[in-house]
C-alpha positions as CSV (number, residue, x, y, z in Angstrom):
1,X,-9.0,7.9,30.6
2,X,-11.5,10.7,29.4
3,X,-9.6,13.3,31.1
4,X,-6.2,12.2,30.2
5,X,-6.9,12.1,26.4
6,X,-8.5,15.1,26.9
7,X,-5.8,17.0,28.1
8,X,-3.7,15.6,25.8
9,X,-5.3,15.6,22.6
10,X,-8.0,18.6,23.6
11,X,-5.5,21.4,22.0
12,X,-5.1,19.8,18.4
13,X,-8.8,18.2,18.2
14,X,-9.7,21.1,16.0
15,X,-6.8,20.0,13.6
16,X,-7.3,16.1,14.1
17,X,-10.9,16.6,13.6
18,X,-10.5,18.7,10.1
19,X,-11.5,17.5,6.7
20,X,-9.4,17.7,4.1
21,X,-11.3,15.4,1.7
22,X,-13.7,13.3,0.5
23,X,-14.2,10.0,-0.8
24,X,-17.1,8.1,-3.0
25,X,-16.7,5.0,-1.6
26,X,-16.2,3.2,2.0
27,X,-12.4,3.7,2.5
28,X,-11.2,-0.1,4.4
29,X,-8.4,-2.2,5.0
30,X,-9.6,-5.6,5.4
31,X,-8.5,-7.8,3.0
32,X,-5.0,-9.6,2.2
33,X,-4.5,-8.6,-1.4
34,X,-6.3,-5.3,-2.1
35,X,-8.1,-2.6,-0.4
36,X,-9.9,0.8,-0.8
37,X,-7.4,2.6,1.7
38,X,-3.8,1.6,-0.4
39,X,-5.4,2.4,-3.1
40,X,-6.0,6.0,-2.1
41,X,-3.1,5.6,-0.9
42,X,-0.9,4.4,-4.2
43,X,-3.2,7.1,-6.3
44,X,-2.1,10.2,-4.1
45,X,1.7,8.8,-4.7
46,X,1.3,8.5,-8.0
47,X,-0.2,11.6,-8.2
48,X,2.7,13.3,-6.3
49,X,5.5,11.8,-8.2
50,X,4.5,10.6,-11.8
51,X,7.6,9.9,-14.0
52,X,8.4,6.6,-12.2
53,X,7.2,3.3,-13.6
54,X,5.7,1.6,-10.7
55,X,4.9,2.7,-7.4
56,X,5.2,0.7,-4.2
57,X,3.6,1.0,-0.8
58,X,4.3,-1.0,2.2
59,X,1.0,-1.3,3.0
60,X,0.2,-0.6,6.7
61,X,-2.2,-3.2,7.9
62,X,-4.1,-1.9,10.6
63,X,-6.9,1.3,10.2
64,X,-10.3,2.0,11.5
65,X,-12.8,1.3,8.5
66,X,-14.7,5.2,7.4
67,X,-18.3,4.5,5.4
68,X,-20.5,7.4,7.1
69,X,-21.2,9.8,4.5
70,X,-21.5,13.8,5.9
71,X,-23.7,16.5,4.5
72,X,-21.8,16.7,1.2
73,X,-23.0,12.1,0.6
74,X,-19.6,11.7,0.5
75,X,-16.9,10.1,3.1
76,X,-14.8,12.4,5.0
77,X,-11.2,12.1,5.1
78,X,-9.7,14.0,8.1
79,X,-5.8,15.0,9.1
80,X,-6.4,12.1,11.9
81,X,-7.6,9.5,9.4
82,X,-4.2,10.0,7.0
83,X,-2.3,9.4,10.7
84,X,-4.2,6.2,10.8
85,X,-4.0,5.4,7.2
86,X,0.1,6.5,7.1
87,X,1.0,6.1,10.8
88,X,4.9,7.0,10.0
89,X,5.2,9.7,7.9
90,X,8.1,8.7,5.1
91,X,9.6,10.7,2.9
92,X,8.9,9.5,-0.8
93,X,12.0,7.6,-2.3
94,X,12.6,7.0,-6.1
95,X,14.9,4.9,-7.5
96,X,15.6,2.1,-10.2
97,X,15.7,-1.9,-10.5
98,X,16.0,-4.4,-12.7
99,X,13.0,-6.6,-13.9
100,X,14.8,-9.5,-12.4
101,X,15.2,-7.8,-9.2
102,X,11.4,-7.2,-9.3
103,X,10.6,-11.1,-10.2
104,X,12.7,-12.2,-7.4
105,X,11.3,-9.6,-4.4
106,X,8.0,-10.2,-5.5
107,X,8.4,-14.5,-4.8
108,X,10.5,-13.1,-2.0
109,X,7.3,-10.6,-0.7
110,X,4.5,-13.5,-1.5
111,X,6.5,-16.1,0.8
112,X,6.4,-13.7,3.5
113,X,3.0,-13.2,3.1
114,X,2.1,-17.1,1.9
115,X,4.7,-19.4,3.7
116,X,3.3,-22.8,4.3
117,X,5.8,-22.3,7.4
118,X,4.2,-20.3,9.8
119,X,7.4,-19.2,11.2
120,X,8.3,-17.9,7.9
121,X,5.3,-15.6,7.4
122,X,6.0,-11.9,8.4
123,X,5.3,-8.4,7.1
124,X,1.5,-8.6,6.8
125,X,-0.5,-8.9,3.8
126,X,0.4,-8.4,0.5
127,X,3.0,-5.9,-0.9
128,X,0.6,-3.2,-2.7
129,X,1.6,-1.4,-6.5
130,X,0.7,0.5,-9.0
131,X,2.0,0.6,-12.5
132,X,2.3,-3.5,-12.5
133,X,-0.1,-6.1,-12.6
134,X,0.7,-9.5,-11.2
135,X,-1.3,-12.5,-11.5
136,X,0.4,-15.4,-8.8
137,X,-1.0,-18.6,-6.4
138,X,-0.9,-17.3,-3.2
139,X,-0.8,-20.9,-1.7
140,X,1.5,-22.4,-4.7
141,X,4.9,-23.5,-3.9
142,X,7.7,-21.5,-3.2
143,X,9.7,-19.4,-5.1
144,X,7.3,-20.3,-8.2
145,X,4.1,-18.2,-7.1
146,X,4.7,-15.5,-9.9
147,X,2.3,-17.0,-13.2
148,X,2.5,-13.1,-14.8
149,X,3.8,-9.8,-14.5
150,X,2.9,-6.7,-16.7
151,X,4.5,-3.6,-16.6
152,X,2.3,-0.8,-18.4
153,X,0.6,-3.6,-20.4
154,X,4.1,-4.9,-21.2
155,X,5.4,-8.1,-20.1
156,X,8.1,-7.6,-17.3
157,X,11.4,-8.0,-19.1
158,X,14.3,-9.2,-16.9
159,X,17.1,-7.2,-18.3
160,X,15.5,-3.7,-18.6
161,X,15.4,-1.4,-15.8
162,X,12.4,0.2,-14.4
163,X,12.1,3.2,-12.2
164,X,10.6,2.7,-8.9
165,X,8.9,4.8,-6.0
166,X,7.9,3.8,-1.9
167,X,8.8,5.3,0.7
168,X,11.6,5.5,3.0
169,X,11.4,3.8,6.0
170,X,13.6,4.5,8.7
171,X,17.2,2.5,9.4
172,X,16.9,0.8,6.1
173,X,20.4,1.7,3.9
174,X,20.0,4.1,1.1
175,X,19.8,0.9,-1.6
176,X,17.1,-0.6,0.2
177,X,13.0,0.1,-1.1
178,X,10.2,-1.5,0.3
179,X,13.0,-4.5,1.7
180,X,14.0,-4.5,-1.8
181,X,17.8,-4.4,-1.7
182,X,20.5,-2.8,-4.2
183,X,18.4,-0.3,-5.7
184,X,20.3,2.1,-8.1
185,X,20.1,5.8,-7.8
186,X,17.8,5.9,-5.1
187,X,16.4,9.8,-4.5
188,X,14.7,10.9,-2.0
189,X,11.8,13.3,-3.1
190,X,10.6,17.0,-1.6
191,X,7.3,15.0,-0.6
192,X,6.3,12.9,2.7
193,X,3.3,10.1,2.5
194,X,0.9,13.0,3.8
195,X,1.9,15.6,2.4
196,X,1.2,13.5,-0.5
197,X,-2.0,12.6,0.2
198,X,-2.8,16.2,1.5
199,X,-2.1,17.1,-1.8
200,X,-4.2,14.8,-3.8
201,X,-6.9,15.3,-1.7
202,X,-6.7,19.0,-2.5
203,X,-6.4,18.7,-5.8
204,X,-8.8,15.9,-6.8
205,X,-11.2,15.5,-3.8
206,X,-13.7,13.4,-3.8
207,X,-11.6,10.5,-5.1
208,X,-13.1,7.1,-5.6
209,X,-10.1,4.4,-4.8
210,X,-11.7,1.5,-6.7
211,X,-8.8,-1.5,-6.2
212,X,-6.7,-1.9,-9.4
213,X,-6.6,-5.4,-9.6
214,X,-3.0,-5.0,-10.0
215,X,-2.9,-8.4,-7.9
216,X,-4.4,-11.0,-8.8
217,X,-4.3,-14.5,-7.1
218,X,-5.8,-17.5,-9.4
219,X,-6.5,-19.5,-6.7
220,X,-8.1,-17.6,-3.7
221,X,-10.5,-14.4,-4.1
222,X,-10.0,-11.1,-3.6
223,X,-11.6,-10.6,-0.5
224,X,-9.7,-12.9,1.2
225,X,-9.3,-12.2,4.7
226,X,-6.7,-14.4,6.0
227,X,-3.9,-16.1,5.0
228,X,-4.0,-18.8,7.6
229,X,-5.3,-22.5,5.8
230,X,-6.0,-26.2,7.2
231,X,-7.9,-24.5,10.2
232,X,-11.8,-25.2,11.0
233,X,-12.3,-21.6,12.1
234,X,-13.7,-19.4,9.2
235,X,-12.6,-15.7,9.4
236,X,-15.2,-13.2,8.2
């Protein structure tokens, strides 16, 4: 096995291997509602593209924790870590919904995650966003999950339309963000996830990706790590 990924990953080590950034604190993905990585993650597309009013992310689930500082005593971020961080590389997509739209894909997005059914639980942990703050039960009942949204300390307002940014993913229609449906106007922007993050890193290195809190569940913590209940096995 050696020799094979030698051979094939020997000629771009050099570039897998380079840092292109730093972080303050351990970058990690372990937790359902909010983590260090999509945080980075929502900051650098922010960053990138700031006249929207919230910013989405898809929130890939797996990634290799990184809390080894190097000579600098900070965290490096290499080209290979934004692979495992981004592992499709998207092109940024803009775009604009209603506030009802947004109510009804986040119940949509929290069943997926929350779904007493088992067989109705898909897509991983939760959604993640910036630019909205959302306080819900993650094991209330369906459909009525949502206690509170903000939008820029405003309360969400159904009929007023909000622009939006994610990313593209591939084979979805051009209405379609983050498997929200019928967005207007969508615009696809110059900028991929890493070039995105290339450019943040650049710019603002070393970057301390402290979770928002932008979600918020009243009736589990924020480190929870699983969304599976009525089981005697602990996860930790």
């Amino acid at each position: 096995m050696d020799k094979i990924l030698n051979q094939y990953e020997g000629p771009y080590l050099a570039d897998i291997q380079k840092v292109i950034g730093h972080s303050t604190v351990p970058l990690y993905r372990y937790f359902v509602i909010e983590n260090t990585i999509d945080t980075m993650i929502l900051d650098a597309i922010s960053w990138q593209v700031p006249d929207v009013d919230i910013v989405l992310s898809n929130g890939f689930r797996f990634c290799p924790p990184r809390s080894t500082p190097d000579q600098t005593g900070n965290i490096p971020i290499t080209n290979g870590f934004v692979f495992d961080m981004l592992p499709v590389d998207s092109q940024i997509r803009t775009g604009k919904v209603t506030g009802k739209q947004l109510s009804d894909w986040l119940e949509k997005e929290l069943n997926n995650v929350f779904a007493t059914d088992a067989s109705k639980r898909f897509g991983g942990w939760v959604i993640k966003f910036k630019g909205m703050n959302v306080e819900f039960n993650a094991f209330g009942e369906e459909g009525k999950r949502v206690q509170k949204v903000m939008v820029k300390d405003q309360p969400l307002d159904l009929e007023k339309v909000y622009k939006i940014c994610a990313c593209e993913r591939d084979g979805d229609p051009e209405d379609m963000l983050c498997r929200m449906r019928n967005v207007k106007e969508t615009v696809n922007t110059p900028f991929t996830l890493h070039q995105a993050m290339k450019n943040y890193l650049s710019s603002n290195s070393p970057v301390t990706p402290t979770p928002h809190k932008s979600a918020i569940a009243l009736d589990a913590p924020a480190t929870l790590l699983t969304q599976v209940t009525g089981v005697d096995y602990e996860f930790r």
